[in-house]
C-alpha positions as CSV (number, residue, x, y, z in Angstrom):
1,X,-0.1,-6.9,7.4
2,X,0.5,-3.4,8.5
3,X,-0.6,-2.3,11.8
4,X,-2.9,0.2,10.4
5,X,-5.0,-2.5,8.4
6,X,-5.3,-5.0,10.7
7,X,-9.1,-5.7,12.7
8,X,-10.6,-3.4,9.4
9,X,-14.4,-4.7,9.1
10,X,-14.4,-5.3,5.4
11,X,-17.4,-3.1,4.7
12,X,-18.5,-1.1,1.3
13,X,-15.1,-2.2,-1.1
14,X,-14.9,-6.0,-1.2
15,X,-11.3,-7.3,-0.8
16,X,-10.1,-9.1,-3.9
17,X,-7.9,-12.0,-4.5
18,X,-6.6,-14.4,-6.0
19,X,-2.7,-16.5,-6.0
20,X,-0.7,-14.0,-8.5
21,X,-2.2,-11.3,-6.1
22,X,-1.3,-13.1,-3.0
23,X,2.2,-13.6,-4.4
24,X,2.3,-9.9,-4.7
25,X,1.1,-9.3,-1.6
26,X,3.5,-12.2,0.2
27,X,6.5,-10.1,-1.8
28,X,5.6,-6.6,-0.2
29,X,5.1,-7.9,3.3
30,X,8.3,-9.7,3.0
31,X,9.9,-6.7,2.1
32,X,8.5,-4.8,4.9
33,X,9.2,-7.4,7.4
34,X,12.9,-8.1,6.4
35,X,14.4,-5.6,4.1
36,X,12.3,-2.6,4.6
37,X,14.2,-2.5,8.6
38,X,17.4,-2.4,7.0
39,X,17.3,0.3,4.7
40,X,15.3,2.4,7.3
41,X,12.9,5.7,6.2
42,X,13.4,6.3,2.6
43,X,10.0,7.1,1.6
44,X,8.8,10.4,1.1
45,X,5.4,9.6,1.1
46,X,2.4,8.3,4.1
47,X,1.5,5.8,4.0
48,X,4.9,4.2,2.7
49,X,5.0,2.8,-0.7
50,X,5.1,-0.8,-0.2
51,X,2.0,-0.3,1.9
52,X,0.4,2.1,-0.7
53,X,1.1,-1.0,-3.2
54,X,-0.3,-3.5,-0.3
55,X,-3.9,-1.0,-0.5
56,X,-4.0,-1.2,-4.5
57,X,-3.2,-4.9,-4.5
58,X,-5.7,-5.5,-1.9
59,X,-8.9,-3.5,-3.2
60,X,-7.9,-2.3,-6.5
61,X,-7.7,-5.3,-10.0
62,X,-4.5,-5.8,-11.0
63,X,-4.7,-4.1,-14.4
64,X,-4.4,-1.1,-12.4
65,X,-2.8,-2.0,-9.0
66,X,0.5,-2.8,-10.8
67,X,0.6,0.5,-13.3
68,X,0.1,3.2,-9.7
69,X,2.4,1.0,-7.6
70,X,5.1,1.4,-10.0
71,X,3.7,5.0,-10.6
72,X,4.4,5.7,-6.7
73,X,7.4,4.2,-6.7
74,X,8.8,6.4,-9.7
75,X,7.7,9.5,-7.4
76,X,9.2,8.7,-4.3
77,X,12.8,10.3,-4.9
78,X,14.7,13.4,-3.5
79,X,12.8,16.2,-6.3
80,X,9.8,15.2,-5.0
81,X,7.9,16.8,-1.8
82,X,6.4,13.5,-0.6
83,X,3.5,13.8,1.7
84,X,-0.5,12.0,2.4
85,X,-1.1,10.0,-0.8
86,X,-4.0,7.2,0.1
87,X,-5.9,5.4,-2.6
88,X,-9.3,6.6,-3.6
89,X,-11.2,3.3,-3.9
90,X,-10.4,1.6,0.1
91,X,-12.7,1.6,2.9
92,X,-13.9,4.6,4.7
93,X,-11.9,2.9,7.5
94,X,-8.9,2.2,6.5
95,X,-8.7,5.7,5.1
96,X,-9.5,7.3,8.6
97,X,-7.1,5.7,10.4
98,X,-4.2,6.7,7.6
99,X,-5.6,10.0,8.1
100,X,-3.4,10.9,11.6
């Protein structure tokens, strides 16, 4: 998981799941682990998109989880500014400690 959301008291937002979620999720962390390294700093955006997509997957239901992940990803080129996008619905927690 990313170092930001780890020891997170699951408090107001209950965590969802569920196995096609946890597939998702095992994708995106692989992809941070192992590919994200090699391609280095491409995202314009904080927190990165494959952890953006790791917050929607994680709190949001999939119906709308996969439609802003792919909207996020779509954004994050050269004609766009970039900068602090967190999700609305997360814990209070998670979103203070994004908020550097």
């Amino acid at each position: 998981m990313h170092p930001h959301f780890h020891n997170i008291p699951e408090t107001e937002i209950p965590r969802r799941w569920g196995p096609f979620r946890s597939m998702i999720l095992t994708f995106i962390r692989l992809y941070q682990k192992y590919l994200s390294p090699i391609l280095g700093r491409q995202c314009r955006f904080y927190p990165t998109c494959s952890s953006y997509a790791e917050l929607l997957f994680m709190y949001y239901p999939l119906w709308v989880a996969i439609p802003k992940s792919l909207d996020r990803i779509v954004r994050c080129n050269p004609y766009n500014p970039g900068g602090l996008d967190i999700p609305e619905k997360i814990p209070e927690e998670i979103k203070k400690s994004l908020q550097l």
